[in-house]
PDB file of N, CA, C and O in Angstrom:
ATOM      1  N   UNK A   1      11.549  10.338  -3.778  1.00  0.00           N
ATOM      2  CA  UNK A   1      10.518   9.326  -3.837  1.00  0.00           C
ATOM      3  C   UNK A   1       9.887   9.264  -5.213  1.00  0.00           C
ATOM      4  O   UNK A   1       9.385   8.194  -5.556  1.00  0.00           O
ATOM      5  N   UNK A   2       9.863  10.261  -6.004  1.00  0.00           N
ATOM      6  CA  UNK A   2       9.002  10.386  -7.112  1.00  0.00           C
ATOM      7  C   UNK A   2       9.697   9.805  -8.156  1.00  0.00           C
ATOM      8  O   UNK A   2       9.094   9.121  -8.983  1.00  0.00           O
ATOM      9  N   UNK A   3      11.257  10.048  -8.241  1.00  0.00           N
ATOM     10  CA  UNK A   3      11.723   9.090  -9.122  1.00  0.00           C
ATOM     11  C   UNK A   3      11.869   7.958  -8.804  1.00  0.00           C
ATOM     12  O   UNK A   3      11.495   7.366  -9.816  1.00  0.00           O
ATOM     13  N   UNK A   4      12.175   7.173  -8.050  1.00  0.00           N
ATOM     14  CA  UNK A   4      12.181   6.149  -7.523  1.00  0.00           C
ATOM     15  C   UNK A   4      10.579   5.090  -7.150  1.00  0.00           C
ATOM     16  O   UNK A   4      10.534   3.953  -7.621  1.00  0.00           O
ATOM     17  N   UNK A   5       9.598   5.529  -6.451  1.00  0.00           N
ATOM     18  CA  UNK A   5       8.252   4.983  -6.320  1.00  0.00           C
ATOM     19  C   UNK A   5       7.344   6.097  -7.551  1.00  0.00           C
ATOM     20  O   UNK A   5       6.852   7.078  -6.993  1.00  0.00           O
ATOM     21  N   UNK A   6       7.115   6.032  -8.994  1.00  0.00           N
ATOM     22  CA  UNK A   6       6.363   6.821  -9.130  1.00  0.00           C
ATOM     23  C   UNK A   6       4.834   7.164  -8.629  1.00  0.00           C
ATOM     24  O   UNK A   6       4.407   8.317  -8.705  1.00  0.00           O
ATOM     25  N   UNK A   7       4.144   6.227  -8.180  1.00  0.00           N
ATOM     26  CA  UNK A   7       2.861   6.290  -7.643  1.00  0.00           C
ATOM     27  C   UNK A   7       2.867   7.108  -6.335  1.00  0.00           C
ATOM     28  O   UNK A   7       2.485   8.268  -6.178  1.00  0.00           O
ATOM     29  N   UNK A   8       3.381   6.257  -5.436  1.00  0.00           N
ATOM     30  CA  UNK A   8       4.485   6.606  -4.318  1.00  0.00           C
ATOM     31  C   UNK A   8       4.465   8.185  -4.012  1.00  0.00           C
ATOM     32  O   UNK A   8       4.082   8.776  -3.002  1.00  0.00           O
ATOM     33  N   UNK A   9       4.955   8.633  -5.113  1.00  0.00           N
ATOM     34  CA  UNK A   9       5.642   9.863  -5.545  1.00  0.00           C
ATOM     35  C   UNK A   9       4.305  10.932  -5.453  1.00  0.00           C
ATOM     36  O   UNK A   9       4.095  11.797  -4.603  1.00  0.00           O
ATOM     37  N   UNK A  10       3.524  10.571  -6.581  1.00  0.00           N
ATOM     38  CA  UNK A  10       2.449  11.513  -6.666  1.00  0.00           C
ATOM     39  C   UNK A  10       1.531  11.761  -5.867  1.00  0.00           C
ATOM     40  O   UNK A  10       0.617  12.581  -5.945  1.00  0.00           O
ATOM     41  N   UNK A  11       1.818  10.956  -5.008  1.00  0.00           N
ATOM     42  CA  UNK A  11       0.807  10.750  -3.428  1.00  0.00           C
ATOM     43  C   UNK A  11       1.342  11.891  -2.629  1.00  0.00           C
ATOM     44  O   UNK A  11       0.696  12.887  -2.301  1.00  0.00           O
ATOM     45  N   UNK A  12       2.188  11.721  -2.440  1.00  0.00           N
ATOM     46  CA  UNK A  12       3.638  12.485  -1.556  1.00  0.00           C
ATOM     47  C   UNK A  12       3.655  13.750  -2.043  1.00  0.00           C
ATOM     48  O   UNK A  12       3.951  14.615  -1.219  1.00  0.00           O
ATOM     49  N   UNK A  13       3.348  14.213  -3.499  1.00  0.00           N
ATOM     50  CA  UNK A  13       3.632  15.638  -4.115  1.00  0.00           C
ATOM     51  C   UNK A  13       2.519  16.198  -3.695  1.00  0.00           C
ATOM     52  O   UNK A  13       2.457  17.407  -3.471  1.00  0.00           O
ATOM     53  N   UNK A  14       1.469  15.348  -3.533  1.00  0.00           N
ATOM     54  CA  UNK A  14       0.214  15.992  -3.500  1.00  0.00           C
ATOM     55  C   UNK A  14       0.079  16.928  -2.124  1.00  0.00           C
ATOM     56  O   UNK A  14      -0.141  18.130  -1.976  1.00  0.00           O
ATOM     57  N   UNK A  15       0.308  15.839  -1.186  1.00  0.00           N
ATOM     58  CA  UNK A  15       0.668  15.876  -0.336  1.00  0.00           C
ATOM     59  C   UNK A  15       1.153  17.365   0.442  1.00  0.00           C
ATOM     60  O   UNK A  15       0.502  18.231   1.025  1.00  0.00           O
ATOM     61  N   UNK A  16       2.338  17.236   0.202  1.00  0.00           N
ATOM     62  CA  UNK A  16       3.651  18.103   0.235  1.00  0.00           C
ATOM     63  C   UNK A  16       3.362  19.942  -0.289  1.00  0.00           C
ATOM     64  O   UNK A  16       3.719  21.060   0.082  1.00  0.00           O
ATOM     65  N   UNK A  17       2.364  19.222  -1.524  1.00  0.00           N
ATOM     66  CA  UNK A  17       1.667  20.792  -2.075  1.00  0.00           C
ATOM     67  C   UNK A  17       0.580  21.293  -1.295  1.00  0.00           C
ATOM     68  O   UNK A  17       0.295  22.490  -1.250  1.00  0.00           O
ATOM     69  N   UNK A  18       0.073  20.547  -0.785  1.00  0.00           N
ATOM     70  CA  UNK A  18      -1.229  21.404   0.376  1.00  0.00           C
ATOM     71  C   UNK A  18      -0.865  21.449   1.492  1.00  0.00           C
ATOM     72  O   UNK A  18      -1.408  22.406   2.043  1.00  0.00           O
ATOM     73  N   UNK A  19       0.100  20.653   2.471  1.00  0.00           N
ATOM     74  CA  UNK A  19       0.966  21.632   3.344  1.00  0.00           C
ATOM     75  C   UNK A  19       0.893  22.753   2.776  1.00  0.00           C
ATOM     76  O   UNK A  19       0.015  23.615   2.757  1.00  0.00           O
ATOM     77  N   UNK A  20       2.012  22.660   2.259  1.00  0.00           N
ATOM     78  CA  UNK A  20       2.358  24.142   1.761  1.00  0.00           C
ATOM     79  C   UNK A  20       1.705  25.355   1.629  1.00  0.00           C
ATOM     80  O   UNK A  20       1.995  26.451   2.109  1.00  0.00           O
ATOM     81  N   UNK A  21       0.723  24.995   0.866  1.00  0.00           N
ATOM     82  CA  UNK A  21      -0.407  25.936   0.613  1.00  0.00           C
ATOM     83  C   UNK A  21      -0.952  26.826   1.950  1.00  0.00           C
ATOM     84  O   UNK A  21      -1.047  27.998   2.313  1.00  0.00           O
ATOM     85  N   UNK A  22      -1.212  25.611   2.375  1.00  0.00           N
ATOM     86  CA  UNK A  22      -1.882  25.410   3.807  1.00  0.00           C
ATOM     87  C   UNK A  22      -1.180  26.603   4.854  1.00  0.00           C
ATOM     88  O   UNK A  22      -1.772  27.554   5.364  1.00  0.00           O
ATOM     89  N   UNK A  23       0.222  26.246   4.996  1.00  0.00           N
ATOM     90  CA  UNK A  23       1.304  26.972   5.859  1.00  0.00           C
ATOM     91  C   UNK A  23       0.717  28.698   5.245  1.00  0.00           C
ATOM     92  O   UNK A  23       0.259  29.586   5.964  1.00  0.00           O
ATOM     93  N   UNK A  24       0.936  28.757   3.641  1.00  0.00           N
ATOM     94  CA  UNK A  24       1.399  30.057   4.007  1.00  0.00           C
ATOM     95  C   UNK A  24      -0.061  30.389   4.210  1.00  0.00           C
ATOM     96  O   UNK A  24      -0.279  31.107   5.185  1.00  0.00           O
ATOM     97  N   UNK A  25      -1.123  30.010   3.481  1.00  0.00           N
ATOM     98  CA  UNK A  25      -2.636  30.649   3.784  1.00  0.00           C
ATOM     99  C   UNK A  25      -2.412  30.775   5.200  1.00  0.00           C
ATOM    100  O   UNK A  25      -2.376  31.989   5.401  1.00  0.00           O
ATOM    101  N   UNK A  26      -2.258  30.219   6.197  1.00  0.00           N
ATOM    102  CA  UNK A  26      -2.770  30.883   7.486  1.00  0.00           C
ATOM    103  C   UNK A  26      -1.552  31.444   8.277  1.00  0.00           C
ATOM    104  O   UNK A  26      -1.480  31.693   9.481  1.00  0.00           O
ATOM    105  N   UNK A  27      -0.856  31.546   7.554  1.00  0.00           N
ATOM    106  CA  UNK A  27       0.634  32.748   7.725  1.00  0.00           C
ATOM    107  C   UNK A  27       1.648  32.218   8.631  1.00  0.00           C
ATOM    108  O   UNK A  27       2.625  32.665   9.231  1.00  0.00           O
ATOM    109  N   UNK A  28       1.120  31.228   8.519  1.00  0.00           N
ATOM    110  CA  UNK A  28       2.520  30.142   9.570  1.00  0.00           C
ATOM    111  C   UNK A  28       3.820  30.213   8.444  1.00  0.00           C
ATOM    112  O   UNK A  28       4.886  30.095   9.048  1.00  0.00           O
ATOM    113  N   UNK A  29       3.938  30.319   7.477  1.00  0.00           N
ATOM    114  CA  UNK A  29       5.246  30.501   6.945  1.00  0.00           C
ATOM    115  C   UNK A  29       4.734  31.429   5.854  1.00  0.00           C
ATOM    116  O   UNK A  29       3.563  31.454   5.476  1.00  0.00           O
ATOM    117  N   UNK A  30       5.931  32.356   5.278  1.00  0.00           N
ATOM    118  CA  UNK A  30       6.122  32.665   3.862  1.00  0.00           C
ATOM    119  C   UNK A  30       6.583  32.014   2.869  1.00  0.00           C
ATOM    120  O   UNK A  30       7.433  31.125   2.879  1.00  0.00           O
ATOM    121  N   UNK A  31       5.708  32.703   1.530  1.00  0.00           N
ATOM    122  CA  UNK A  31       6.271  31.621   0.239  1.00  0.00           C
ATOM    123  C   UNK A  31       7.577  31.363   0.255  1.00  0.00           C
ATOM    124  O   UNK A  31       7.945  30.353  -0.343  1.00  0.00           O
ATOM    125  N   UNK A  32       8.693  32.298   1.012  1.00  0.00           N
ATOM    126  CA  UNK A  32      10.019  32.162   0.417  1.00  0.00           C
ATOM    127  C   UNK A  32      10.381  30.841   1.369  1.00  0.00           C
ATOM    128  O   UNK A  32      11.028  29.870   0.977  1.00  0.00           O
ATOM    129  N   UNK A  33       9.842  31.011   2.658  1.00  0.00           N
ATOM    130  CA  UNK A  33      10.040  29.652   3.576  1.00  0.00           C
ATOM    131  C   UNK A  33       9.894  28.687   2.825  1.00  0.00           C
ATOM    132  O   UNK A  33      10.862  27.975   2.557  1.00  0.00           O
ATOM    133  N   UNK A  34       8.854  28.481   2.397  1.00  0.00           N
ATOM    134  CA  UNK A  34       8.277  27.352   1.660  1.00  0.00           C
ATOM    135  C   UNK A  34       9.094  27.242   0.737  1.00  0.00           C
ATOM    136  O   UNK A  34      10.037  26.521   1.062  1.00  0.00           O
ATOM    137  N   UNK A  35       9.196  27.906  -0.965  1.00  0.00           N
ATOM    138  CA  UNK A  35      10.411  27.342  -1.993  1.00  0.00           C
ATOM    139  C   UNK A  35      11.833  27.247  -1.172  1.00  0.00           C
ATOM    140  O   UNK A  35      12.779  26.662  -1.701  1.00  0.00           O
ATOM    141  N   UNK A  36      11.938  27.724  -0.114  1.00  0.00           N
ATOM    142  CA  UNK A  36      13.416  27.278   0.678  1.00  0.00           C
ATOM    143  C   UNK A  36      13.436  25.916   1.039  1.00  0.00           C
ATOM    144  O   UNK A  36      14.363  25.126   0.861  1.00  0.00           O
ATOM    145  N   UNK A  37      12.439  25.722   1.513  1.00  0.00           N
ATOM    146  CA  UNK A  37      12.621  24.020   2.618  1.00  0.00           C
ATOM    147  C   UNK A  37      12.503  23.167   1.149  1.00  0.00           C
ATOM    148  O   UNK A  37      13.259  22.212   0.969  1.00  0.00           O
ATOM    149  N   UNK A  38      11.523  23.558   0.117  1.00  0.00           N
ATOM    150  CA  UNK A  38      11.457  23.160  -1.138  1.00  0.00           C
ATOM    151  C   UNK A  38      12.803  22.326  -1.358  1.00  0.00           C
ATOM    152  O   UNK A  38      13.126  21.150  -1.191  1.00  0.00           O
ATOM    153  N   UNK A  39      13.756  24.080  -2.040  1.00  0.00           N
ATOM    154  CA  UNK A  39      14.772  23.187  -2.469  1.00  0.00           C
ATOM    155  C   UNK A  39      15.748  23.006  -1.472  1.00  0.00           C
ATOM    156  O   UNK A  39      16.867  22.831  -1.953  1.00  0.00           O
ATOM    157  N   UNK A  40      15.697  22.990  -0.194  1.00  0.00           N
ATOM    158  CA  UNK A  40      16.698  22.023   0.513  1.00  0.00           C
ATOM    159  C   UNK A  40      16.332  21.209   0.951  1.00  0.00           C
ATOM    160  O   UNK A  40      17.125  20.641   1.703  1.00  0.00           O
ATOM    161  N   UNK A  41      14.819  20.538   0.795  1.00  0.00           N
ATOM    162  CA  UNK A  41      14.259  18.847   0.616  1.00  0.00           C
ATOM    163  C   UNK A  41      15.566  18.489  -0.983  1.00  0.00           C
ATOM    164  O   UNK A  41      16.622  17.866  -0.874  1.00  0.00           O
ATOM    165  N   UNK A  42      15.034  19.091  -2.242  1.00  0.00           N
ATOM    166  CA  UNK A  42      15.489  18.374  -2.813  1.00  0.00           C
ATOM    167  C   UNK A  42      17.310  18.461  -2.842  1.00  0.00           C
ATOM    168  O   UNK A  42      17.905  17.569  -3.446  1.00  0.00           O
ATOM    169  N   UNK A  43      17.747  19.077  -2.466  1.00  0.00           N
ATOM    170  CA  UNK A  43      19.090  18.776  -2.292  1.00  0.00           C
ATOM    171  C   UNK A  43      19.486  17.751  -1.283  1.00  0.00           C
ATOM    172  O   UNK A  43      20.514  17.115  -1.514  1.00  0.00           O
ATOM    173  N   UNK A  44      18.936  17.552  -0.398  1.00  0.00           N
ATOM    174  CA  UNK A  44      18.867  16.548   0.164  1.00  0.00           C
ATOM    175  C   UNK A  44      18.090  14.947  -0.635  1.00  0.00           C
ATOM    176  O   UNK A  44      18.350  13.778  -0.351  1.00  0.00           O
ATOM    177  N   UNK A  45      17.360  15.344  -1.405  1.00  0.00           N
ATOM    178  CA  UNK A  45      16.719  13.956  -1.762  1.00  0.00           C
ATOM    179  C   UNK A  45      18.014  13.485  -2.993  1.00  0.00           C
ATOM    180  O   UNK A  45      18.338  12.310  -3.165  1.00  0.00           O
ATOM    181  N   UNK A  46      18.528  14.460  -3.631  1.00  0.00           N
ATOM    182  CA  UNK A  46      19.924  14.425  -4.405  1.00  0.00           C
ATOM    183  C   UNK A  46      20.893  13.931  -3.946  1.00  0.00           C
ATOM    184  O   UNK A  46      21.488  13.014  -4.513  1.00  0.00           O
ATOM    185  N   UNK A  47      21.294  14.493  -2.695  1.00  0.00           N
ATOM    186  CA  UNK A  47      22.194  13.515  -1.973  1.00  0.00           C
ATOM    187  C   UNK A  47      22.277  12.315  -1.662  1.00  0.00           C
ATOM    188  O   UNK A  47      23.188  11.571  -2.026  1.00  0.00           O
ATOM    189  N   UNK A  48      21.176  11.952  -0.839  1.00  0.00           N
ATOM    190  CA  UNK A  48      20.609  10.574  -0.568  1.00  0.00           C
ATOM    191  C   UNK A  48      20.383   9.653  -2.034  1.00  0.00           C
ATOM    192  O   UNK A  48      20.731   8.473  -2.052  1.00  0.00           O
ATOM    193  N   UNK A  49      19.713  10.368  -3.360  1.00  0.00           N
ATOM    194  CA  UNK A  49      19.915   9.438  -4.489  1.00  0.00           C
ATOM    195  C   UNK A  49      21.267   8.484  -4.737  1.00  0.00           C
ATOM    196  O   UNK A  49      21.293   7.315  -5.123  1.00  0.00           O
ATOM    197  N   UNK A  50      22.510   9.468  -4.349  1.00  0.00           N
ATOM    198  CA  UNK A  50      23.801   9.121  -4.608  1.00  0.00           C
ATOM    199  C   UNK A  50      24.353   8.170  -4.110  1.00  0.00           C
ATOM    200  O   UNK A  50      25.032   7.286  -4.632  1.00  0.00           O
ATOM    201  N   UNK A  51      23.856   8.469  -2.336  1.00  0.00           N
ATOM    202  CA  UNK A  51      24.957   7.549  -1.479  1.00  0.00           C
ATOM    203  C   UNK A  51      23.770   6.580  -1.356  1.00  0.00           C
ATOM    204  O   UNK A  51      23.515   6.380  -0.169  1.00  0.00           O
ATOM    205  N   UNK A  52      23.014   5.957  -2.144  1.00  0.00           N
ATOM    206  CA  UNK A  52      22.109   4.883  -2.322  1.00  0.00           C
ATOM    207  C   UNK A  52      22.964   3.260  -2.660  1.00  0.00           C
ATOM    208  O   UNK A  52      22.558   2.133  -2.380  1.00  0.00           O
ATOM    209  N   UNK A  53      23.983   3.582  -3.205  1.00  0.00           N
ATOM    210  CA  UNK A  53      25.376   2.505  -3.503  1.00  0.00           C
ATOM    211  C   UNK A  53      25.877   2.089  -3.020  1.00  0.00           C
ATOM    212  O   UNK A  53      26.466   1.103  -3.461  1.00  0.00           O
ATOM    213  N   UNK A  54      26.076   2.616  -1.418  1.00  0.00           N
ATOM    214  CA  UNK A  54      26.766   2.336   0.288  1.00  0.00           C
ATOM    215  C   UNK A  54      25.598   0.988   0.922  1.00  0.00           C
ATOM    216  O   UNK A  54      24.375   0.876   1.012  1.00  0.00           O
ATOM    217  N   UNK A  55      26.770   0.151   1.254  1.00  0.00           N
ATOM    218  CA  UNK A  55      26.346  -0.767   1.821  1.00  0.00           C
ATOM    219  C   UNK A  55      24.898  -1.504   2.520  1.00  0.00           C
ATOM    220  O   UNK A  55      24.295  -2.542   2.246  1.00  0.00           O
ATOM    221  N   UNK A  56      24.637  -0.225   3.735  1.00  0.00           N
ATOM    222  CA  UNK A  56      23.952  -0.565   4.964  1.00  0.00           C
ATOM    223  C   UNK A  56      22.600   0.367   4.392  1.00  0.00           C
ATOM    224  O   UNK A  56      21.439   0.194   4.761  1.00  0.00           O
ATOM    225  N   UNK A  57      23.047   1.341   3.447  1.00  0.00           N
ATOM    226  CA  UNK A  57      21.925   2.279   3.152  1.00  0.00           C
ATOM    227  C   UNK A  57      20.747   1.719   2.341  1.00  0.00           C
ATOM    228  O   UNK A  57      19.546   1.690   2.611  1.00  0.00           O
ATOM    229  N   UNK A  58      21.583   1.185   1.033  1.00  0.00           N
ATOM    230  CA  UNK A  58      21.177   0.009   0.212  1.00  0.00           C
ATOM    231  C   UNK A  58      20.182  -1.281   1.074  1.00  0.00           C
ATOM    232  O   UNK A  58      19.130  -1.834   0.753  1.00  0.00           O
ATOM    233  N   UNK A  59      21.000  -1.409   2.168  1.00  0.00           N
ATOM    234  CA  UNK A  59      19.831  -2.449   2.499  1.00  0.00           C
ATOM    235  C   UNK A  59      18.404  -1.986   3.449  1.00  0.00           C
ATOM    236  O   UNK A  59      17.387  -2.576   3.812  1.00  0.00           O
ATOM    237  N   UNK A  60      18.678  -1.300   3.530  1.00  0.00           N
ATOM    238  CA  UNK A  60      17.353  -0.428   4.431  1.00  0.00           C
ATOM    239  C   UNK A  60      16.598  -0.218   2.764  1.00  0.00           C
ATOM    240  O   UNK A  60      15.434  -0.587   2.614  1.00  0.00           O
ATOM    241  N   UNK A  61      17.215   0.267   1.830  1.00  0.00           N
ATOM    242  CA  UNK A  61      16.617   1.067   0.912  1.00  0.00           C
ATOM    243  C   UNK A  61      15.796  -0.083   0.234  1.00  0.00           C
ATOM    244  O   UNK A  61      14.629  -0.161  -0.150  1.00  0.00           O
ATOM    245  N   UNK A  62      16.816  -0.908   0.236  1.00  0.00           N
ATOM    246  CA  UNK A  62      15.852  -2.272  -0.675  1.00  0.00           C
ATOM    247  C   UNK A  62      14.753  -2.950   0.431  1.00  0.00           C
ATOM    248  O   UNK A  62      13.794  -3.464  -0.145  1.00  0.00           O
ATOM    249  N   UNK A  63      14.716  -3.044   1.887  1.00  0.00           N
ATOM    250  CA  UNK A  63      13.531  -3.570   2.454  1.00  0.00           C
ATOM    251  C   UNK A  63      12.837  -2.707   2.302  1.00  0.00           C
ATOM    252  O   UNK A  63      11.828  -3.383   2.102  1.00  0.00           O
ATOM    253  N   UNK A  64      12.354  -1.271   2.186  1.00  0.00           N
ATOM    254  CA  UNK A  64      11.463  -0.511   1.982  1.00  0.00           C
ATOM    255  C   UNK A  64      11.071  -0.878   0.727  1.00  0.00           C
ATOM    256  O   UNK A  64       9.866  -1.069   0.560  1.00  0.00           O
ATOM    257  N   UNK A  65      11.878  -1.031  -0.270  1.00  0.00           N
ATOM    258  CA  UNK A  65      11.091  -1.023  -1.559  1.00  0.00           C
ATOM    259  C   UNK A  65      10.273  -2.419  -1.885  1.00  0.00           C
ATOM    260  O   UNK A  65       9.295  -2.498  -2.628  1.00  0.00           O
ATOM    261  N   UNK A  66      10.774  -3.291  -1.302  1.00  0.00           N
ATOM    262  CA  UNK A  66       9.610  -4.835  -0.938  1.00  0.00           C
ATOM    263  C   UNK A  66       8.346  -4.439  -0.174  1.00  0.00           C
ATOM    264  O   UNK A  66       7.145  -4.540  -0.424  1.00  0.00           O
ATOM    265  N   UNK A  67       9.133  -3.896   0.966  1.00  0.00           N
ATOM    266  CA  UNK A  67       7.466  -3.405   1.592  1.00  0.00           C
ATOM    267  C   UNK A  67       5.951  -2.467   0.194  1.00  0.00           C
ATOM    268  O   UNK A  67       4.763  -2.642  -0.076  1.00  0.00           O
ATOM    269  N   UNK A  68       6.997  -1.606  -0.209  1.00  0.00           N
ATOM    270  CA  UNK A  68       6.117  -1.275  -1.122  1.00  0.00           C
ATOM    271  C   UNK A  68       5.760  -1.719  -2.217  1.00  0.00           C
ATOM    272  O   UNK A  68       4.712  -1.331  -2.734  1.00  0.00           O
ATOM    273  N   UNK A  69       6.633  -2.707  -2.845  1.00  0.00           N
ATOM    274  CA  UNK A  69       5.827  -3.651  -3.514  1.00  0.00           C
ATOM    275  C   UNK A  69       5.330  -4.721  -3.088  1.00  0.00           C
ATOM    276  O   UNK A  69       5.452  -5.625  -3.916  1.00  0.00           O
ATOM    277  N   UNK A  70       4.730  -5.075  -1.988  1.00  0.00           N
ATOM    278  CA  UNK A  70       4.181  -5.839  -1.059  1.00  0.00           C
ATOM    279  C   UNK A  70       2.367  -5.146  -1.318  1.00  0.00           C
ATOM    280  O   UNK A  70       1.372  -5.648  -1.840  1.00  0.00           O
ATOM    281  N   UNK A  71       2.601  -3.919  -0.720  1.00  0.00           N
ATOM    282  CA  UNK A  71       1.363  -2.463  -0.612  1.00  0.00           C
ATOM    283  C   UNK A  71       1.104  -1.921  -2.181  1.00  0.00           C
ATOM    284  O   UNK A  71       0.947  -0.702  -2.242  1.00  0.00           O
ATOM    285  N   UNK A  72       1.042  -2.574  -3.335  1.00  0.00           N
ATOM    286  CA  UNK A  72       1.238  -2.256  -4.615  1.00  0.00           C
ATOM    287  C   UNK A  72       1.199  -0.597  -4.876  1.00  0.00           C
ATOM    288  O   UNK A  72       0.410  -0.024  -5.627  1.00  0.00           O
ATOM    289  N   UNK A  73       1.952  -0.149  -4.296  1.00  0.00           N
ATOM    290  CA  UNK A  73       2.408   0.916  -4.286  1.00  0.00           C
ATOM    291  C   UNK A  73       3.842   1.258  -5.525  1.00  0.00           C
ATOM    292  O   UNK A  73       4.246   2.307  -6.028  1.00  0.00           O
ATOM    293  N   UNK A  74       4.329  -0.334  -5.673  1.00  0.00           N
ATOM    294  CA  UNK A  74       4.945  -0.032  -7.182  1.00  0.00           C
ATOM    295  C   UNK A  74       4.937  -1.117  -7.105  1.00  0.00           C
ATOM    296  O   UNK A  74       4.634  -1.815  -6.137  1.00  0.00           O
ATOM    297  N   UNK A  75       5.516  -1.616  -8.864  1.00  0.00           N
ATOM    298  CA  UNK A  75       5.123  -2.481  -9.996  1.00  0.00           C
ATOM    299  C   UNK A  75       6.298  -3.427  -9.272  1.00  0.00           C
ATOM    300  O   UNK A  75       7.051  -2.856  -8.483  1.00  0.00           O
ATOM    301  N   UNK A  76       6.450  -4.638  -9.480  1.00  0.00           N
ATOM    302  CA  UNK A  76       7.334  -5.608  -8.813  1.00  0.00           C
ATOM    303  C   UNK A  76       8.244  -5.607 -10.043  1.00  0.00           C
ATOM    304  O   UNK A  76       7.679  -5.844 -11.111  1.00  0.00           O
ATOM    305  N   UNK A  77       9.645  -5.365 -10.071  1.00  0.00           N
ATOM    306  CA  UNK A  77      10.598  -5.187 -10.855  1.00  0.00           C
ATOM    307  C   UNK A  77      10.438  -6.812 -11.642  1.00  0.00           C
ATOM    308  O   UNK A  77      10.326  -7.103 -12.833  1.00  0.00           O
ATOM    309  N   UNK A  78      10.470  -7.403 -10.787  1.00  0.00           N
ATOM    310  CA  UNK A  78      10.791  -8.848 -11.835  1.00  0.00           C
ATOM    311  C   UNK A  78       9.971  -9.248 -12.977  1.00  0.00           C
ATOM    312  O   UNK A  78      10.366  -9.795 -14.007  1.00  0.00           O
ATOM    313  N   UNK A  79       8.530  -8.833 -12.600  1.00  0.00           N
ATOM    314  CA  UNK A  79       7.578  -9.332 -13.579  1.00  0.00           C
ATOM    315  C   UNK A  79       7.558  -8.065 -14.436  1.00  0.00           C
ATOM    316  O   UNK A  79       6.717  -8.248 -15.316  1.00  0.00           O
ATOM    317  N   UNK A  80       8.059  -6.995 -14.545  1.00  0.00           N
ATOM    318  CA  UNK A  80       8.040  -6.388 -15.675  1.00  0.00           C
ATOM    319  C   UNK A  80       9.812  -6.675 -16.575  1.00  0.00           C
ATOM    320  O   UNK A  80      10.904  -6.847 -16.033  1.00  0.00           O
ATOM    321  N   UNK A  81       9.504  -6.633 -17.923  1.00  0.00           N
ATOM    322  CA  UNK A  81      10.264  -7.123 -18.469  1.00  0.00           C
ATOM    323  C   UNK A  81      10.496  -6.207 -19.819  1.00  0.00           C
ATOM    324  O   UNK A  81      11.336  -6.540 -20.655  1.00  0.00           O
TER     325      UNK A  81
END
């Protein structure tokens, strides 16, 4: 999300970082849980970057990204130049 929506993105990190926090302060997970799901979010968000080129994925991917430039949640591609 962060490369793709940057605003988007920093909402989501923020996010994502106080879970986290959150989990291990009250001992529902360990740090290692946490940098684990870490990086197998982003190997997964790596993957999904890729097969972004496939047909049916592409079009889900592009109505989301109208919706969010609908929610100015990012910059409308056309009018920047």
């Amino acid at each position: 999300m962060f490369l793709a929506w940057r605003r988007l993105g920093w909402l989501l990190l923020a996010v994502t970082l106080e879970v986290a926090v959150a989990c291990v302060y009250v001992g529902v997970h360990y740090v290692t849980d946490v940098l684990a799901g870490a990086l197998l979010g982003g190997v997964c968000g790596a993957l999904t970057w890729f097969v972004l080129g496939f047909g049916p994925v592409a079009h889900v991917v592009n109505g989301f990204d109208g919706a969010l430039t609908k929610a100015h949640l990012r910059r409308n591609p056309a009018a920047t130049s």
